[in-house]
C-alpha positions as CSV (number, residue, x, y, z in Angstrom):
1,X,-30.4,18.3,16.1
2,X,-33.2,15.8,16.1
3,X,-32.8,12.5,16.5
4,X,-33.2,11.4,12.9
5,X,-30.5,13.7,11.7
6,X,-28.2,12.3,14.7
7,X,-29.0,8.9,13.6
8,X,-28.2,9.4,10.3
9,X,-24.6,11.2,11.0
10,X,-23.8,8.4,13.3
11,X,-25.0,5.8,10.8
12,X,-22.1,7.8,8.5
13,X,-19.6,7.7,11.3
14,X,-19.9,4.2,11.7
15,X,-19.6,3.6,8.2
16,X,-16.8,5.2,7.1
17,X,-18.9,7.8,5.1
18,X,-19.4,10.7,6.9
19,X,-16.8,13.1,3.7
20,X,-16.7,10.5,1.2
21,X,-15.9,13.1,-0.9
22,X,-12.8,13.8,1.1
23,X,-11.9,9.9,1.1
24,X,-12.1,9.9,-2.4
25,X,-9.9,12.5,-2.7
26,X,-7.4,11.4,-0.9
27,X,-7.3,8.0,-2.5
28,X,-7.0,9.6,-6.0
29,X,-4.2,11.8,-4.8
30,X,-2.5,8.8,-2.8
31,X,-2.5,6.9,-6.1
32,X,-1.3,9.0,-8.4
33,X,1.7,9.8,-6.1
34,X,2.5,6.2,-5.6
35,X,2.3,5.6,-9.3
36,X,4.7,8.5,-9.8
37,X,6.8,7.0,-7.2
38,X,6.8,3.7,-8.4
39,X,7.2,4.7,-12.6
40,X,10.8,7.1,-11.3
41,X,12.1,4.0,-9.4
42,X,11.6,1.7,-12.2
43,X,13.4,4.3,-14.3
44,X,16.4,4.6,-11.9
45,X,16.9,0.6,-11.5
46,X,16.3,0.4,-15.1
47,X,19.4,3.1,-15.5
48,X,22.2,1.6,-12.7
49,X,21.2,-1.9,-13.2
50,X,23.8,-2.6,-16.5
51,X,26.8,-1.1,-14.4
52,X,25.4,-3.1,-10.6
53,X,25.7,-5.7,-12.5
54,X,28.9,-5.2,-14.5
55,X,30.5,-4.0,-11.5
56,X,29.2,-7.2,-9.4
57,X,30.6,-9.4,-11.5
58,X,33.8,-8.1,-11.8
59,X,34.1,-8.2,-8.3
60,X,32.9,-11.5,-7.9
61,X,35.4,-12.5,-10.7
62,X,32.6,-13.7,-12.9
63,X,33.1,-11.6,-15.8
64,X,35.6,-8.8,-17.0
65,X,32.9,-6.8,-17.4
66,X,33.0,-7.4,-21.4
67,X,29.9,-9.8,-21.7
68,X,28.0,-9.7,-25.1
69,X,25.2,-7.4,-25.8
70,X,22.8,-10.6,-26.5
71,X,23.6,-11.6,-23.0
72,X,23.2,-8.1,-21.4
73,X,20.2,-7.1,-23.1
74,X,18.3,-10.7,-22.1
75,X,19.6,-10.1,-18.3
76,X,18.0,-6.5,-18.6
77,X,14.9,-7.7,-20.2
78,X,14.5,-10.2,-17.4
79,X,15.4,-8.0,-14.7
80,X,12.6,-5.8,-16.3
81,X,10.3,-8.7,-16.3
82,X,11.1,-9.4,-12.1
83,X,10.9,-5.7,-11.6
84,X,7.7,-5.4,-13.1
85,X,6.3,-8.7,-11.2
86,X,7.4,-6.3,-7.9
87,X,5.5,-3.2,-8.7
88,X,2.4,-4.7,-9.4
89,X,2.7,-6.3,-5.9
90,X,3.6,-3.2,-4.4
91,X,0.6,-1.8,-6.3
92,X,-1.5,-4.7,-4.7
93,X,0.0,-4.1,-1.4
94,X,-0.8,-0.1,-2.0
95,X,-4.7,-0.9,-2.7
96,X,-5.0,-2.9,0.0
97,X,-3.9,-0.6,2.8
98,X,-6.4,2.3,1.0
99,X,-9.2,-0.3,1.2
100,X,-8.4,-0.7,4.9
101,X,-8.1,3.2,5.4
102,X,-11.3,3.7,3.9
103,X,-13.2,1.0,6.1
């Protein structure tokens, strides 16, 4: 190998680019999976959150667990909001650690 081409694989080493192809790759596939991830647990709080919280405050003695739909749709609606606030940190959080794999 001469030295040129050693140079230039090093140069590649060093900067993270020897397969960027491969990198690429496996950021796509890491996002996709995490946005799968993170669209199923949304769907699952979304579903056992009315009955958590039914089932909370009945045990806390809040509520008999017959609050008005008005109320219960609102409380969803900002549960939805704070849940949505979390993902996109987790999503923030996710980028960040690709960037640093990639460097």
């Amino acid at each position: 190998m001469s030295a040129r081409q050693k140079s230039t694989v090093q140069g590649r080493i060093e900067n993270g680019t020897l397969f960027p192809n491969i990198s690429i790759n496996i950021q796509t596939d890491v996002e996709k999976q995490a946005d799968r991830i993170l669209n199923a647990l949304k769907t699952k709080v979304l579903e056992i959150l009315p009955a958590v919280r039914s089932d909370l405050g009945i045990a806390l003695g809040e509520s008999d667990g017959t609050e008005s739909a008005n109320e219960d749709s609102h409380e969803l609606q900002q549960q939805q909001e704070n849940l949505k606030e979390v993902l996109k940190m987790l999503k923030q959080r996710h980028e960040n650690i690709l960037k640093d794999i990639s460097s």
